[in-house]
Backbone bond lengths (Angstrom), bond angles and torsions (degrees), N, CA, C in turn:
res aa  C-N    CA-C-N  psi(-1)  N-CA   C-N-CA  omega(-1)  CA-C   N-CA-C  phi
1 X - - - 1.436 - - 1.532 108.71 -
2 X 1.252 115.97 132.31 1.269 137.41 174.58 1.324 103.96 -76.41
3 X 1.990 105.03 140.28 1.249 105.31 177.63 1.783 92.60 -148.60
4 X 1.798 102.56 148.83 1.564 91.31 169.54 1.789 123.14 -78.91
5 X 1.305 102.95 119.50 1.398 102.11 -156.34 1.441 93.10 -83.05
6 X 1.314 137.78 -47.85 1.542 131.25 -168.41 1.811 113.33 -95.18
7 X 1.382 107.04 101.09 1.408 123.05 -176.70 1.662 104.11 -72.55
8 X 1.259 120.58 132.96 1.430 117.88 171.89 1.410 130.20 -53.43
9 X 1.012 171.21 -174.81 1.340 149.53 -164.23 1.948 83.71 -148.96
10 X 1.631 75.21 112.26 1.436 82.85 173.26 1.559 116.60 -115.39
11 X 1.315 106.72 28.83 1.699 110.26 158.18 1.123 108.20 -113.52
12 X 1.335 130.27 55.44 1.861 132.20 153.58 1.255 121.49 -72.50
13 X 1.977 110.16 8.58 1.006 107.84 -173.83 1.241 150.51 150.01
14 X 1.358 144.27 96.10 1.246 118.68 -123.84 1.608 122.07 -70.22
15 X 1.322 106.77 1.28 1.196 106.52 -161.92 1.975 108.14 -101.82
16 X 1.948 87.31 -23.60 1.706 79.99 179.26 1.168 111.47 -76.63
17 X 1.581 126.39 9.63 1.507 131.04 -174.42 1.855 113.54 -101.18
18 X 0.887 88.40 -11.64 1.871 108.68 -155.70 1.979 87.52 -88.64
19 X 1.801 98.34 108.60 1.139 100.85 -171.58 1.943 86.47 -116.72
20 X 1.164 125.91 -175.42 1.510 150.27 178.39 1.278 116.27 -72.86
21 X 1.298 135.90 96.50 1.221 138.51 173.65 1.347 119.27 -42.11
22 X 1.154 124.08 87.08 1.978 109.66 -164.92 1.567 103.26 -164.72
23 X 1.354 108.80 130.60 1.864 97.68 -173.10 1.012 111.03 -1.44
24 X 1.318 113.03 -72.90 1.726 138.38 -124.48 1.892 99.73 -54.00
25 X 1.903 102.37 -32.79 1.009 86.20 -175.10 1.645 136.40 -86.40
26 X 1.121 106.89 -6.56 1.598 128.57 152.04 1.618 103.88 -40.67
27 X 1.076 120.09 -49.27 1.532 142.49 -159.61 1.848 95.96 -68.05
28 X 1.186 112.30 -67.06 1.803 141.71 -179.33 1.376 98.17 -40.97
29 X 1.972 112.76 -48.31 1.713 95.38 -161.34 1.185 116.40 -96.15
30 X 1.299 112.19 4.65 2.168 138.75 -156.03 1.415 78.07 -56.92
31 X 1.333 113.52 -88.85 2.037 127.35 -170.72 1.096 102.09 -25.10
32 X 1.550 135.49 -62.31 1.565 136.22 -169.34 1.373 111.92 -71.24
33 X 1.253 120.97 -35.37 1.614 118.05 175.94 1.597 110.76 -70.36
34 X 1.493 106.10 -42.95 1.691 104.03 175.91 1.223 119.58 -59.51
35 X 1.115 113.92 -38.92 1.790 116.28 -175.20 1.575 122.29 -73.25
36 X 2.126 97.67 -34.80 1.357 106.10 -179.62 1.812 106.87 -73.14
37 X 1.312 100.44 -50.73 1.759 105.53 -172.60 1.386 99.86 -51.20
38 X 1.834 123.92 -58.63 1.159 125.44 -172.86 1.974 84.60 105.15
39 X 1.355 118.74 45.63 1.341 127.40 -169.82 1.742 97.40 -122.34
40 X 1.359 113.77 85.76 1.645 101.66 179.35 1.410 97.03 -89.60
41 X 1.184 145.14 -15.59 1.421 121.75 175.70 1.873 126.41 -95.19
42 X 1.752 95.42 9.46 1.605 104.47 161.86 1.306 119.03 -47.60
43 X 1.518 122.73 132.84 1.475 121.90 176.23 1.848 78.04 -147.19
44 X 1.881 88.18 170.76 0.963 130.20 161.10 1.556 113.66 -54.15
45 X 1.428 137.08 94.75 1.116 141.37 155.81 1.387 139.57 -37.11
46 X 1.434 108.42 -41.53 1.551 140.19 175.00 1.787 104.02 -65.48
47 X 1.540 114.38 -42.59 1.471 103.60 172.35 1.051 146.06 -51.28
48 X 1.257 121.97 -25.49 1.447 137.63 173.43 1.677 105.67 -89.55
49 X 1.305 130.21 -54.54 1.308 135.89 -154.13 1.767 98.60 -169.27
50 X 1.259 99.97 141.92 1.844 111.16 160.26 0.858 123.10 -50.57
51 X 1.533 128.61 116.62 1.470 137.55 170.36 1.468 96.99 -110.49
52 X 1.767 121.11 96.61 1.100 111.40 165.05 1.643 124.33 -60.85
53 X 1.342 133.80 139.28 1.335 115.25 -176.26 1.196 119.38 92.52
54 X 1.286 134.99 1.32 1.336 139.13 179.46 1.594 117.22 -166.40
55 X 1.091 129.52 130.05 1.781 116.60 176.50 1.401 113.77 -100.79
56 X 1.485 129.38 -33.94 1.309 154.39 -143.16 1.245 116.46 -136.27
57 X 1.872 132.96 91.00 1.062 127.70 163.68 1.206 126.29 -129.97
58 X 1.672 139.77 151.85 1.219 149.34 112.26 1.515 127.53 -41.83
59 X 1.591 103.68 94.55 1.495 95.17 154.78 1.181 120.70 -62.86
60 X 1.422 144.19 -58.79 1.232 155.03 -152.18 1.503 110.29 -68.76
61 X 1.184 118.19 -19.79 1.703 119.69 167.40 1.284 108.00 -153.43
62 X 1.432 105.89 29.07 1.793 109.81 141.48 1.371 117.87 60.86
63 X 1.217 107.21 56.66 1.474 108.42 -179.70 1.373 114.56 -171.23
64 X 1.854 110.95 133.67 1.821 122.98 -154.98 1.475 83.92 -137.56
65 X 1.556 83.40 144.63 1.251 111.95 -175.91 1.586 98.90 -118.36
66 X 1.682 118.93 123.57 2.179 108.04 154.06 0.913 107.00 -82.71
67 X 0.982 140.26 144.42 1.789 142.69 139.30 1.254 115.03 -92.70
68 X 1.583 93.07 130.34 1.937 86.51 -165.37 2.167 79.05 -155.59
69 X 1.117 92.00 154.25 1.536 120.90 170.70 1.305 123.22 -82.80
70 X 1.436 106.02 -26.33 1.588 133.19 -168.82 1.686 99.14 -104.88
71 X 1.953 81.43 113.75 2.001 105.94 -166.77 1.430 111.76 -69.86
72 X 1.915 114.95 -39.92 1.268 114.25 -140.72 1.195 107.95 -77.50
73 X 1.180 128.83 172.89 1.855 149.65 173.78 1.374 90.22 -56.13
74 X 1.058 135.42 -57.46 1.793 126.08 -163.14 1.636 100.67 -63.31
75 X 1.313 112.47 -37.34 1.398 114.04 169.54 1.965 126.86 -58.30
76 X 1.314 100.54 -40.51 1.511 120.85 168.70 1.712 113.22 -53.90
77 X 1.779 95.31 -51.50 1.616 114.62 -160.92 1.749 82.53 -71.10
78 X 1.319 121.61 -64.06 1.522 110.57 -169.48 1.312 123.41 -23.59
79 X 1.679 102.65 -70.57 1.742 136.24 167.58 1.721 93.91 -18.88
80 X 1.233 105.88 -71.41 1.553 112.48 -160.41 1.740 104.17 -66.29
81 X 0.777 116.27 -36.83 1.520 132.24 -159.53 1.793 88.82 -79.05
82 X 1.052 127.74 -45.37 1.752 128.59 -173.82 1.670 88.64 -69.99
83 X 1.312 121.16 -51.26 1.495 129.17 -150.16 1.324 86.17 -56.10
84 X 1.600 127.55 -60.87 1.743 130.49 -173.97 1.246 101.01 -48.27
85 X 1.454 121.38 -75.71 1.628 124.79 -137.09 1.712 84.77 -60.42
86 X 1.007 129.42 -31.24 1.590 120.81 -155.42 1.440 102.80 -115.02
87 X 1.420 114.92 19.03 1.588 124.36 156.26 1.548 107.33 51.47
88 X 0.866 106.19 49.10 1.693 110.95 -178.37 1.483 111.77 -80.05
89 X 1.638 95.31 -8.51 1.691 95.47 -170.85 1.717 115.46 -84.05
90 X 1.431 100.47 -9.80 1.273 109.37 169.23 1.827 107.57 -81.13
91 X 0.907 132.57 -1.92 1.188 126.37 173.55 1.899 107.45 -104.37
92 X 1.066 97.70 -58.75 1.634 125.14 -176.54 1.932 109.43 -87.06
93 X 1.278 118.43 137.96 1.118 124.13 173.58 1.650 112.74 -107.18
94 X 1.337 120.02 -6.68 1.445 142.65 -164.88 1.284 121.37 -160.51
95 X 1.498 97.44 115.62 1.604 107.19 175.39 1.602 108.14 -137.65
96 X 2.106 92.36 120.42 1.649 108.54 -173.10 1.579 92.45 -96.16
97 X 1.610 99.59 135.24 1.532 104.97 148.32 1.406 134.77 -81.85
98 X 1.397 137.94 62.04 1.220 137.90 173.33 1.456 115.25 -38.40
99 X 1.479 115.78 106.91 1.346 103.20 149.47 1.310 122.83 -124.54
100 X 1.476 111.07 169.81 1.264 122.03 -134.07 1.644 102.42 -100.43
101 X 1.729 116.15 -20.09 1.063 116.89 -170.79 2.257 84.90 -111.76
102 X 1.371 80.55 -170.29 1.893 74.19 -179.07 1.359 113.96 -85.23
103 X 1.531 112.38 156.94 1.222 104.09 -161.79 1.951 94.76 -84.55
104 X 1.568 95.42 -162.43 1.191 94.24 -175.61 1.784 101.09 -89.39
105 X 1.461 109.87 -160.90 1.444 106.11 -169.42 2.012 108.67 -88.69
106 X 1.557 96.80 -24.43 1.324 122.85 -169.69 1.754 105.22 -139.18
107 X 1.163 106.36 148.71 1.529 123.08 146.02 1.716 121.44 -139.77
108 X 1.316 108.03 147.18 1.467 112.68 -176.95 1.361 104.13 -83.56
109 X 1.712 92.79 115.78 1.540 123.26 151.72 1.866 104.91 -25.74
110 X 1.578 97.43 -83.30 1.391 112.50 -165.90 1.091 118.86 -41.89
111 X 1.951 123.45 -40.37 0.679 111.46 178.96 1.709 138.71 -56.24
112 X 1.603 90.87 -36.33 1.912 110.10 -159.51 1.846 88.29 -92.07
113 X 1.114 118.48 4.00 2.027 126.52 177.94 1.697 86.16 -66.36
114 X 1.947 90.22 -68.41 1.552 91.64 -164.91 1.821 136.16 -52.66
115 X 1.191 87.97 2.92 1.829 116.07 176.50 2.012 108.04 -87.05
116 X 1.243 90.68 -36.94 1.744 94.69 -168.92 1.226 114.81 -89.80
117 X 1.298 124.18 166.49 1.777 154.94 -166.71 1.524 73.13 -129.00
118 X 1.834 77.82 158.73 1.682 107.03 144.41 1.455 134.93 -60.51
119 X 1.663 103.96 -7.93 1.480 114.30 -168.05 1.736 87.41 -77.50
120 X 1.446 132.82 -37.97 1.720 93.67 -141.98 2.139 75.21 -147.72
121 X 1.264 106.90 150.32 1.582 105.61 172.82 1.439 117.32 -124.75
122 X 1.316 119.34 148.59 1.537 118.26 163.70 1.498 123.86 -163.51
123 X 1.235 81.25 130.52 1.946 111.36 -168.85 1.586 101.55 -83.36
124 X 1.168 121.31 105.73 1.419 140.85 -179.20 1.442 94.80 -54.42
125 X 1.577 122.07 -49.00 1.398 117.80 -172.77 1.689 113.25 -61.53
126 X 1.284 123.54 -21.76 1.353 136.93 -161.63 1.842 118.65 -125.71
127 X 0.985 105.34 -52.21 1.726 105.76 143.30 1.823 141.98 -74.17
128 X 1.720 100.23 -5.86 1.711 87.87 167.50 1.556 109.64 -113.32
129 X 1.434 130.28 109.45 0.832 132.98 -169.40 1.896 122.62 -122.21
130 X 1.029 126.82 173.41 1.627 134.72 -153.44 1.259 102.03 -135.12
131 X 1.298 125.79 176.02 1.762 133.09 166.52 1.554 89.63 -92.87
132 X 0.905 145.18 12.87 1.266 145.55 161.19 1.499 112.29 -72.72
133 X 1.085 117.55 -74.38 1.474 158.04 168.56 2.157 88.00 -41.67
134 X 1.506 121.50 -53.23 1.656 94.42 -176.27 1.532 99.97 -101.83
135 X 0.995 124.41 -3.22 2.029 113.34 154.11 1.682 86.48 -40.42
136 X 1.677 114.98 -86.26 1.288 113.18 -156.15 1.256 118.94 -56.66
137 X 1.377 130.91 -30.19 1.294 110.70 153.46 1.585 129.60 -56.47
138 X 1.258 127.61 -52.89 1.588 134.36 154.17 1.506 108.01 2.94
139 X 1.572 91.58 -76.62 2.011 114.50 176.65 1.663 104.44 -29.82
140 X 0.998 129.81 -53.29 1.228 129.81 -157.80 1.745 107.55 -102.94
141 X 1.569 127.47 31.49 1.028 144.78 178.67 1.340 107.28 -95.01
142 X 1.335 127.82 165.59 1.481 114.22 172.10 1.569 109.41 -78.23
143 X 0.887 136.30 -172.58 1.568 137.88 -158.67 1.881 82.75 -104.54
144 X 1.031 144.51 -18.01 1.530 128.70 179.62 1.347 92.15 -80.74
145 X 1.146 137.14 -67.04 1.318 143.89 173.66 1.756 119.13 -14.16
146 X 1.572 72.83 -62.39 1.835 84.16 -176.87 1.967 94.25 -69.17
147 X 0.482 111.17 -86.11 1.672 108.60 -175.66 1.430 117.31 -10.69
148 X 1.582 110.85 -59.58 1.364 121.39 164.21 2.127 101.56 -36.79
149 X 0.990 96.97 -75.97 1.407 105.51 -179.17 1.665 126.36 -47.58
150 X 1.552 102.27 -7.36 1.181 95.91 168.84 1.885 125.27 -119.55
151 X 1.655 89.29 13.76 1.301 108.11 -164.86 1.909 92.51 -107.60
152 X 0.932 113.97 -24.65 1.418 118.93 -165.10 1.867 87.17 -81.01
């Protein structure tokens, strides 16, 4: 089985990453998040009603995605900080920060700890993620997958 072995390198920069804050793009990453998570019942959250703090969820296997443009830790701490006050963790077991430009090199653990309960967890190393970060997941798709994904 064929696979695309050389992923484009999509940290050349912060700026070739830096897409338009505007629905639509919630809309753009739906296909790539479903196929990468393996999440076919991900939708758009925002369509029905405002989900401050989140754009993108699975009830059925519990897991929200924000999409936001905005890199920094105060941006992360917010994300997480809406996710509590508005108990999302009773719905959701997982919440990724997608951003849209590159992330930073690090984020503080300690900091986004002091945000959490025992009710809900998140690993900065494993929940803040880039289009960087699902190229390389992509790579490791089966080669129908990836095709699908590059035809859409």
């Amino acid at each position: 089985m064929r696979r695309i072995s050389r992923v484009p390198d999509c940290h050349c920069g912060e700026s070739a990453l830096e897409l338009p804050r505007r629905p639509d793009v919630s809309i753009a990453v739906l296909p790539l998040l479903k196929s990468v998570y393996n999440l076919p019942r991900l939708v758009n959250l925002n369509r029905k009603q405002n989900f401050p703090g989140i754009d993108i969820g699975d009830d059925h296997d519990r897991v929200s995605f924000q999409i936001t443009s905005t890199t920094t830790l105060e941006k992360v701490k917010s994300t997480v900080q809406q996710f509590m006050d508005r108990a999302y963790h009773n719905t959701f077991d997982e919440l990724y920060v997608l951003m849209l430009a590159r992330k930073q090199s690090s984020y503080s653990q300690t900091s986004v700890n002091e945000l959490l309960t025992n009710q809900f967890a998140f690993n900065c190393k494993k929940h803040i993620i880039d289009l960087g970060d699902l190229l390389c997941q992509v790579a490791g798709l089966r080669l129908a997958a990836q095709e699908w994904m590059l035809s859409s």
